[in-house]
C-alpha positions in Angstrom: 0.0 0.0 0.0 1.2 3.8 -0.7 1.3 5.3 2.7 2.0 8.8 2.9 3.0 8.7 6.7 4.1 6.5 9.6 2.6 7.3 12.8 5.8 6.2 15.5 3.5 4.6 18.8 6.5 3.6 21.8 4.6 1.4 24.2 5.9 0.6 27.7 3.3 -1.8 29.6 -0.4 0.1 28.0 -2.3 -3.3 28.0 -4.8 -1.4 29.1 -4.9 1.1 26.4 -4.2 -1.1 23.2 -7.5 -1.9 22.3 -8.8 1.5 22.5 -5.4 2.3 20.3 -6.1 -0.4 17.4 -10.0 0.5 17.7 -9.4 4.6 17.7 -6.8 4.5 14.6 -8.7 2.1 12.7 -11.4 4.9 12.6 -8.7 8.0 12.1 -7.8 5.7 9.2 -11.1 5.5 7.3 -11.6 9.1 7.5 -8.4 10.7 7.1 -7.6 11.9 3.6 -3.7 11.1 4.1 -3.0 7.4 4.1 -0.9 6.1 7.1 0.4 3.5 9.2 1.1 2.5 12.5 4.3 1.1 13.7 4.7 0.2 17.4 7.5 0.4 19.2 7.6 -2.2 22.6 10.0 -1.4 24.9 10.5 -4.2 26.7 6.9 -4.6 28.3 6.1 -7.6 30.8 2.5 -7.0 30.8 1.2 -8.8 28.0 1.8 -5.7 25.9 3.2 -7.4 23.2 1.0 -10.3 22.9 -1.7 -7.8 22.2 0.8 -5.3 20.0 1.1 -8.6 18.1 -2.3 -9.6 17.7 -3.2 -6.5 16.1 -0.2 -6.1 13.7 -1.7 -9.7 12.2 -5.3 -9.2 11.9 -4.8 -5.6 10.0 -1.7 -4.7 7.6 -1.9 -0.9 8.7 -0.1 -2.0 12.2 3.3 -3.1 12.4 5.7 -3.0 15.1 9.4 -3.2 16.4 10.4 -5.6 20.1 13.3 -4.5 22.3 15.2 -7.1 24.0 15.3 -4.9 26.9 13.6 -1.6 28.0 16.0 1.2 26.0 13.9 4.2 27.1 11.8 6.9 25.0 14.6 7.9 23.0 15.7 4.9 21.7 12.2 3.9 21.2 11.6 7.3 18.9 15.0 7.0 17.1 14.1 3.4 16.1 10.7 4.4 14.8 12.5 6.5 12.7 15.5 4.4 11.8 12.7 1.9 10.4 10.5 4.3 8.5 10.2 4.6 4.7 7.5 6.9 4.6 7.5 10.5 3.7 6.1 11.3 6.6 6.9 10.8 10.3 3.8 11.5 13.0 4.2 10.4 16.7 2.2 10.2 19.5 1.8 8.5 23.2 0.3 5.4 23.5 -1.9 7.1 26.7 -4.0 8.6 23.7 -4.4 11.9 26.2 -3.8 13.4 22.6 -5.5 12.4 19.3 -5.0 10.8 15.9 -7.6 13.1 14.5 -5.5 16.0 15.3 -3.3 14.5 12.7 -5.4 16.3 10.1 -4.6 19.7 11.3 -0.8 19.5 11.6 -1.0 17.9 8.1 -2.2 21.1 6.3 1.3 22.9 7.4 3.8 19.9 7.1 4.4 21.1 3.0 5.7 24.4 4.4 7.3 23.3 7.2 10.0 20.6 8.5 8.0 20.1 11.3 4.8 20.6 13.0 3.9 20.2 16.6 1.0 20.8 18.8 0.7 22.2 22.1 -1.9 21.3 24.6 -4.2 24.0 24.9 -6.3 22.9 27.6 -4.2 20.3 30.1 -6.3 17.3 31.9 -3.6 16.1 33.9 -3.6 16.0 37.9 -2.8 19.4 39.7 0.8 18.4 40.5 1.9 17.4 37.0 0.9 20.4 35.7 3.3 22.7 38.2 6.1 20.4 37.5 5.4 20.9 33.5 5.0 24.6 34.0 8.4 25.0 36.0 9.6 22.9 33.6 9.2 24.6 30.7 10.2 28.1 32.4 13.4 26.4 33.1 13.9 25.2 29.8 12.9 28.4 28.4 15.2 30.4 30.6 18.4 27.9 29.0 17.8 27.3 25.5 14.9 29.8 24.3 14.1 28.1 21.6 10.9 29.3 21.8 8.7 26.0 21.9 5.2 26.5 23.8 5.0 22.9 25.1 8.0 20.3 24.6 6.0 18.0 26.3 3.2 17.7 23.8 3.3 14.2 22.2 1.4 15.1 18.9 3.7 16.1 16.5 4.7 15.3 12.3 8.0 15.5 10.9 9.5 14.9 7.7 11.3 11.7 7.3 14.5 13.3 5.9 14.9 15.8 8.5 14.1 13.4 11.3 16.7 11.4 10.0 19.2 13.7 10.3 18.4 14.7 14.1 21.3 13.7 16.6 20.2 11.2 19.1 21.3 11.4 22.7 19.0 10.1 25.7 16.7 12.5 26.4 16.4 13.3 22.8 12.6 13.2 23.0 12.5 16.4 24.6 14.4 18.4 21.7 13.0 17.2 18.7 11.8 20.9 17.8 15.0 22.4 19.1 16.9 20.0 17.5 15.3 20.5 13.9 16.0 24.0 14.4 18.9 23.7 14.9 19.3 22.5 11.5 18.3 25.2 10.2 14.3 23.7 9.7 11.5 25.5 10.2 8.3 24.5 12.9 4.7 25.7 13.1 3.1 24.9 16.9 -0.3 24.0 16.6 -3.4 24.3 19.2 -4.5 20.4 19.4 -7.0 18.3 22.3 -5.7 16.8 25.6 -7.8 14.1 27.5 -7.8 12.7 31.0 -5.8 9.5 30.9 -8.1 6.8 30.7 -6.2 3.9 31.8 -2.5 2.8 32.4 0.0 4.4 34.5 1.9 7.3 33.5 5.9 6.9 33.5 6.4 11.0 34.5 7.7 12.1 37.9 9.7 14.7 39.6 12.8 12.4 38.6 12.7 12.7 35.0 11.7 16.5 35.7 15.6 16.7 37.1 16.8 14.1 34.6 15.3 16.2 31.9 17.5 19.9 33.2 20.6 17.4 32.7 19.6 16.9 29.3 18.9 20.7 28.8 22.4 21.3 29.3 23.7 18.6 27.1 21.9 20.2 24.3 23.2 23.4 25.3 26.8 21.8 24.7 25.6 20.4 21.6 24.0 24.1 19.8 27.6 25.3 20.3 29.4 23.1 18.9 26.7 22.2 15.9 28.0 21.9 12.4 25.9 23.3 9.8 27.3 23.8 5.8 26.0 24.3 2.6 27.6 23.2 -0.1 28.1 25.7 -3.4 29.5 23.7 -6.2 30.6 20.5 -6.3 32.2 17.4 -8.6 32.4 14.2 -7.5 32.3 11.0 -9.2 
């Protein structure tokens, strides 16, 4: 089949919200006007995760997936999504569906002019508590790298394949995709899109990978200094 995009799903013990995944896409599918796929990433679940990721991927062709060995982390989980996609298109979102598919559609009608489009949650269902840590968060990052991103933490985002491609991976990387394409020299739009209550599942987000993510704000920091960027004139090479 000629699909136009691959839709990048990490999973991480969501039993609980794989049906409601494979039931919710299977509609976005037969209404979207861009064709697409999903490919599932499984990080190592031991809930079952797998057996279901599997069972889906057989039944219906437009659901494929990737197994760690081992839990590797969101990162790794992204990068191989994107190592693995052929498409001309790259969309990704969390596996919590607190964001959704439909809002594909929106993105879609910018991703010609842009390298990448993003959302940003406009208005947030998540508990009291996660909200100030996302709010000093971003002030924080903000303050360091100003690269003027309303909500890194938004899941819903398309990219281009070719630029995703060339986006250096570190862990932690999953919080700079936008920076990181910038830094490129691409182009973003940010995008108003839905956010939902988490229905079921456990979210993997605490105060520890609030701190872990400050560390990783500095690593970038290191890594827009000493970026290499060229363009190439003339050349002859055969």
């Amino acid at each position: 089949m000629d699909y136009r995009m691959t839709i990048i799903i990490p999973v991480f013990n969501e039993i609980d919200n794989l049906d409601r995944i494979y039931n919710t896409f299977t509609d976005y599918f037969s209404k979207s006007k861009t064709k697409s796929k999903v490919l599932f990433i499984d990080d190592g679940s031991t809930d079952n995760s797998f057996e279901k990721i599997n069972e889906i991927c057989s039944k219906n062709p437009d659901f494929e997936f990737l197994k760690f060995k081992e839990n590797c982390g969101l990162s790794a989980a992204i990068k191989a999504g994107i190592d693995h996609t052929n498409t001309e298109l790259i969309g990704y979102i969390d596996a919590d569906l607190q964001t959704t598919p439909y809002d594909f559609d929106i993105l879609l009608e910018d991703i010609d002019n842009h390298e990448a489009v993003i959302g940003y949650r406009g208005k947030r269902k998540d508990t009291l508590s996660k909200k100030i840590q996302s709010l000093i968060g971003n002030a924080v990052r903000r303050s360091l790298i100003n690269d003027g991103v309303i909500d890194t933490g938004c899941p819903l985002k398309v990219l281009h394949t070719d630029a995703a491609k060339k986006i250096p991976f570190f862990k932690g990387m999953h919080r700079f995709i936008p920076a990181l394409i910038l830094l490129q020299n691409g182009t973003i739009k940010q995008i108003k899109v839905q956010h939902f209550e988490r229905i079921a599942g456990t979210s993997k987000f605490n105060i520890f990978n609030r701190l872990k993510a400050l560390h990783d704000t500095f690593a970038y920091r290191w890594m827009r200094k000493s970026y290499i960027n060229y363009d190439i004139e003339k050349s002859k090479i055969s």
